[in-house]
C-alpha positions in Angstrom: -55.4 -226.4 -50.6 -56.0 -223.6 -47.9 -54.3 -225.7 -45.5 -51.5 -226.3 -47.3 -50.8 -222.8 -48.4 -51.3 -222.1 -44.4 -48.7 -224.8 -43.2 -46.3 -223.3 -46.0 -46.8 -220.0 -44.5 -46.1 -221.7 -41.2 -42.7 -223.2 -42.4 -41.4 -220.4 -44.4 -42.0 -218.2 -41.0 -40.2 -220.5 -39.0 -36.9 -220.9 -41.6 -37.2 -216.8 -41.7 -36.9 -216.8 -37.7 -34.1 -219.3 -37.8 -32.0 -217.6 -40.3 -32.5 -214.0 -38.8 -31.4 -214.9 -35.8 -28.1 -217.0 -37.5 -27.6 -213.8 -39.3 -28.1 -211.8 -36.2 -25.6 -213.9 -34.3 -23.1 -213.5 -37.3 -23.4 -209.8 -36.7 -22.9 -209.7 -33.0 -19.7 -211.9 -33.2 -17.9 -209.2 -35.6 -18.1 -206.7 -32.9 -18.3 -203.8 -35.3 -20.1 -200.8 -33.7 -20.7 -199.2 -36.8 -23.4 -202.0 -37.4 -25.2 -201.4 -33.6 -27.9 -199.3 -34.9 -29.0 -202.0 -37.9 -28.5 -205.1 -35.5 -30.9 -203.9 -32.6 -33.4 -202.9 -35.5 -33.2 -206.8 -36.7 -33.2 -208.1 -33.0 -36.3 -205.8 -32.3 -37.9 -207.5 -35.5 -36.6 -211.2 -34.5 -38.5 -210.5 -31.6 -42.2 -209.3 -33.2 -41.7 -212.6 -35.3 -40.8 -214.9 -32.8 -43.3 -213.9 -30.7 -46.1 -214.2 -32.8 -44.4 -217.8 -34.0 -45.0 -218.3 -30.3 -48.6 -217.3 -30.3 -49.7 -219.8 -33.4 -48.4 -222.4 -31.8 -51.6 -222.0 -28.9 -53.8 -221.6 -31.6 -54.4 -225.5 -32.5 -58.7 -225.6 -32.3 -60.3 -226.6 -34.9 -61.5 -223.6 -36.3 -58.9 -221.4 -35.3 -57.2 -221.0 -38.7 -60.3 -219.7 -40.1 -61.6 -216.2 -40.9 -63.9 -214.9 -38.5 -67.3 -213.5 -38.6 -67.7 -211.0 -36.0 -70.3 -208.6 -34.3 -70.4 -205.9 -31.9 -73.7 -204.8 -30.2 -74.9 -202.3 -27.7 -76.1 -203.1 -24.1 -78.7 -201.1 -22.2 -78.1 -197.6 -21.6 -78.9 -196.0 -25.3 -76.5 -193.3 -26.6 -74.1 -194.0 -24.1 -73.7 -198.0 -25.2 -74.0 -197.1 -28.7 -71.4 -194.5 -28.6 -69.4 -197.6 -26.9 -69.9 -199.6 -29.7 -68.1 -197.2 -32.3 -65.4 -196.8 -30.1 -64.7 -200.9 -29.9 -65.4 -200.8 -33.7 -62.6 -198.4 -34.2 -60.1 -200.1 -32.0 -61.1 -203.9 -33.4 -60.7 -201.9 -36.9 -57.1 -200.8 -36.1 -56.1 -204.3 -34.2 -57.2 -205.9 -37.9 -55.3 -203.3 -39.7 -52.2 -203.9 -37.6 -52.6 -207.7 -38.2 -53.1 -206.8 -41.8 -56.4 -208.7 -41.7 -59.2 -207.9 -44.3 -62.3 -206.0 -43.1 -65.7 -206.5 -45.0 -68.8 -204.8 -42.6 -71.9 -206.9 -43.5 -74.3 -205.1 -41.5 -74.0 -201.6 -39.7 -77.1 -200.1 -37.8 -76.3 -196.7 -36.7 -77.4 -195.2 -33.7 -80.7 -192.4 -33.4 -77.6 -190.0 -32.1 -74.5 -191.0 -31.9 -72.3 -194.1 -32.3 -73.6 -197.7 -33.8 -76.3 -199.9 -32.5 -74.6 -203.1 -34.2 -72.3 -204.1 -36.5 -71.0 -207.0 -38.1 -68.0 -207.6 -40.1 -66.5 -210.5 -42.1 -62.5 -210.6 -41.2 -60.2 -212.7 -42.9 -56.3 -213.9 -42.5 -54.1 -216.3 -41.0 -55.7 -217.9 -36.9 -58.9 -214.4 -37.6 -61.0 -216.5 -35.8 -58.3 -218.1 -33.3 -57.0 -214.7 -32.2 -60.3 -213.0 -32.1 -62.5 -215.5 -30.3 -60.3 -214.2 -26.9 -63.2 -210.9 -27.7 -66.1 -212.9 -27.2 -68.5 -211.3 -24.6 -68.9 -208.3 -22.6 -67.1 -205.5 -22.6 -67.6 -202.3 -19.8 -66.5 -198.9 -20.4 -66.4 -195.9 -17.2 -65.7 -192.9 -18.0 -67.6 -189.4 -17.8 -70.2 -189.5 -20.1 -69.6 -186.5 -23.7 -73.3 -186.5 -23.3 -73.8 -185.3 -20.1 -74.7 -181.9 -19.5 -73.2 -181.9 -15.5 -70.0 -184.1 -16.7 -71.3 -187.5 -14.2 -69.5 -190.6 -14.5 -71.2 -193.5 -16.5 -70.9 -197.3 -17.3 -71.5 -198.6 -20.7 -71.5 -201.9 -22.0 -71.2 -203.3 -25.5 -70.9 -207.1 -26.4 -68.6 -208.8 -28.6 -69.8 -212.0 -30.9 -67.1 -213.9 -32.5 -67.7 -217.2 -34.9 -65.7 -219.3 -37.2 -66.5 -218.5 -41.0 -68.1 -222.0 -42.7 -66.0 -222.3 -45.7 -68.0 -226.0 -46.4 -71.5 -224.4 -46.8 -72.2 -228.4 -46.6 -70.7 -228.3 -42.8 -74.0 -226.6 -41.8 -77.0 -227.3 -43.8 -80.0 -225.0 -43.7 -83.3 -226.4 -45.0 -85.4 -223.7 -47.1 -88.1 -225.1 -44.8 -86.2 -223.5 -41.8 -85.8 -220.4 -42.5 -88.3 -217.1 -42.9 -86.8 -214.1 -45.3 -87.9 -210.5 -45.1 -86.5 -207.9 -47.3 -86.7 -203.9 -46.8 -85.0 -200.8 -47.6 -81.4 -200.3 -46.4 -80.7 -197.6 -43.7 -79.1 -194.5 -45.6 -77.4 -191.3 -45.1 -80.7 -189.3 -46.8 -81.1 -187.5 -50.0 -78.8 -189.9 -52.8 -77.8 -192.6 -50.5 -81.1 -193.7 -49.4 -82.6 -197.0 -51.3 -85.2 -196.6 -53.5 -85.3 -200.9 -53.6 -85.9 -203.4 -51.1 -81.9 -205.1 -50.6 -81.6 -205.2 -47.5 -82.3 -208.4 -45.9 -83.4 -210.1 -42.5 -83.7 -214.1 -42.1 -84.9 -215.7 -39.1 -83.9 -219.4 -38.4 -87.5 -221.0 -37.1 -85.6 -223.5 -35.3 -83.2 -221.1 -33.2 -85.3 -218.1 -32.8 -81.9 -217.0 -34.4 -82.4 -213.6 -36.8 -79.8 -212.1 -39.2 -79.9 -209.2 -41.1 -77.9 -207.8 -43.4 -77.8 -204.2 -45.7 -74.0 -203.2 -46.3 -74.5 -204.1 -50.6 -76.0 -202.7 -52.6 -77.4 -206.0 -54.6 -80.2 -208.1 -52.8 -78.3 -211.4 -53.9 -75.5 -210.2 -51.7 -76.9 -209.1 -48.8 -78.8 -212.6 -48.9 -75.5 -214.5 -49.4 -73.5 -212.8 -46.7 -76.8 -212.9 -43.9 -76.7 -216.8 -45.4 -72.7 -216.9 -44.3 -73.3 -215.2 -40.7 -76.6 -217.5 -39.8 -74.3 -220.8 -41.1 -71.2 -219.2 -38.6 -73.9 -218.8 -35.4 -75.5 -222.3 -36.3 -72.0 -223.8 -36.1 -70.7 -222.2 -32.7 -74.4 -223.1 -31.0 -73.5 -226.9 -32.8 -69.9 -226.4 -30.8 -70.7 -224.6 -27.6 -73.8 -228.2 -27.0 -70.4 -230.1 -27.6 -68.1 -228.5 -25.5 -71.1 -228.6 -22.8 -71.5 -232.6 -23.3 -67.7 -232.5 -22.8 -67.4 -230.9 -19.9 -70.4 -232.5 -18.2 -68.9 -236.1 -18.9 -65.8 -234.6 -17.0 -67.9 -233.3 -14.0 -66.6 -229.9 -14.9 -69.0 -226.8 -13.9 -71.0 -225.4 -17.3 -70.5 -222.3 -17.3 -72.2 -219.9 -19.6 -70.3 -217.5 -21.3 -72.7 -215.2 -23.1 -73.3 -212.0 -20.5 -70.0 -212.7 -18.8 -68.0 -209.5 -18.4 -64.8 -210.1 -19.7 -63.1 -206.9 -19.8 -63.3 -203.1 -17.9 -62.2 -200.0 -19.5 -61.9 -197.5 -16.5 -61.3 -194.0 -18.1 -62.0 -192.1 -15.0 -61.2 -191.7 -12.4 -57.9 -193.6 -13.0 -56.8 -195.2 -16.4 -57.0 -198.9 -16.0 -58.2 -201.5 -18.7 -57.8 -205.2 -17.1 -58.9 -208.2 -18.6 -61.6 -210.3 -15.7 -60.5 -213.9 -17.0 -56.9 -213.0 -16.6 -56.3 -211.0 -14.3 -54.0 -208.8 -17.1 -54.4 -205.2 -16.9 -52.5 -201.9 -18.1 -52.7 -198.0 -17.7 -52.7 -197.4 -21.2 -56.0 -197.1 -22.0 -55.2 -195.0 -25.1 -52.8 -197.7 -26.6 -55.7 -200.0 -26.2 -58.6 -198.6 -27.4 -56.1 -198.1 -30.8 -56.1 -201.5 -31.4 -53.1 -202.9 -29.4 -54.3 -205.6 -27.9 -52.1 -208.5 -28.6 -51.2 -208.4 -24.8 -54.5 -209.7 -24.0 -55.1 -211.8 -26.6 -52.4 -213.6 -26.0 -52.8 -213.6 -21.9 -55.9 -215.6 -22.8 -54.6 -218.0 -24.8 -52.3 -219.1 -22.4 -54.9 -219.3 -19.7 -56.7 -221.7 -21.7 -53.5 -224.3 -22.1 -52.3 -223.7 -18.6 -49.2 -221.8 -19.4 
């Protein structure tokens, strides 16, 4: 039913498209200048629209219609990386906002400081996992450092975890015999906020070495059933990532791992420069960036991967 409703979606976007521009068209052949200012508004829409019409139509992996489940985690360097890591979680937060995708945070570890150790959020809409698997890996930051006493330049990095969401819990099947659960008190604020019960939640996957932890809720039950979700999402891209290895070695392709690869620089001194290391796609608007706009780069990489 989910992917009927989406294909629906689909087709009631495209008839929109095709009768905007008719109307549009209509407009432009009256010649009336009186309607300029309301016909440049519509072509400027037309064009948001058709460009993200455009965009779908890259998006054709299995799991890209899904939601996402998504994490962002500090790199060496303490305060500096984790300081990093709530700046990406602000811009990611404003790309999803802009998107009008829906933002659950499972898990947030905050830094000794400043900033966020890890976090990991639950984000759902239309191609959530399509668009933001183009995130997946490391990110580097230069700037000079707000926590340096004589104002030296410093790199960060941060890396970025993106997996489909399992709606079939049956797709990935975890055996009770597999897995080890430990539960503890959730991270607080002090005084009220801090947990007087044990509902926060940490599950290692014997198998993997894989561990999970989530505290966001307040109920143990929850915390347990959204660690479950996240463990089922990693199980299934490690399942994907063995076949898309298999594939590629039965093309004689080079394997290439991708976990560690830097993907992306943000250079905020001495120049402004944030350029995308798979694409070669790059802009001076660092600021634009880092609040959320980054359909530019997304969609750069999506076309790399078809060839366009």
């Amino acid at each position: 039913m989910r992917e009927i409703a989406s294909v629906r979606d689909e087709l009631t976007q495209f008839k929109g498209a095709r009768q905007g521009i008719a109307d549009a068209l209509e407009l432009t052949a009256l010649g009336d200048e009186s309607m300029r200012g309301e016909l440049l508004a519509e072509v400027t829409r037309l064009e948001k629209l058709t460009r993200e019409i455009e965009v779908e139509t890259l998006l054709s992996g299995t799991y890209d219609r899904d939601d996402a489940i998504f994490t962002i985690f500090a790199g060496a360097g303490g305060t500096e990386s984790q300081d990093w890591v709530g700046m990406l979680y602000r811009m990611y937060q404003r790309y999803c906002e802009d998107h009008r995708f829906k933002v659950d945070v499972l898990d947030l570890s905050e830094g000794e400081e400043a900033g966020i150790k890890s976090v990991t959020m639950a984000v759902s809409g239309p191609f959530a996992y399509g668009l933001l698997k183009a995130e997946k890996g490391t990110h580097r930051l230069v700037r000079i450092s707000p926590f340096d006493s004589s104002a030296r330049r410093h790199t960060s990095f941060a890396s970025v975890e993106v997996y489909p969401e399992v709606e079939d819990v049956g797709t990935i099947e975890i055996p009770p015999s597999e897995i080890e659960m430990e539960t503890y008190r959730a991270n607080g604020a002090g005084g009220q906020n801090v947990q007087k019960n044990a509902t926060a939640i940490r599950i290692r996957h014997l198998p993997t070495g894989l561990i999970v932890t989530c505290q966001n809720e307040r109920s143990l039950t929850q915390n347990r059933e959204n660690a479950m979700k996240v463990l089922r999402s990693r199980l299934l891209a490690i399942r994907e990532e063995e076949r898309q290895k298999e594939i590629n070695a039965l093309k004689g392709g080079r394997v290439k791992a991708e976990w560690g690869q830097q993907i992306r620089s943000y250079v905020l001194h001495p120049y402004q420069m944030v350029k995308d290391h798979r694409t070669d796609h790059e802009t001076s608007q660092t600021d634009k960036v880092l609040d959320g706009e980054l359909d530019e780069f997304i969609e750069a990489f999506l076309q790399s991967q078809v060839g366009v």
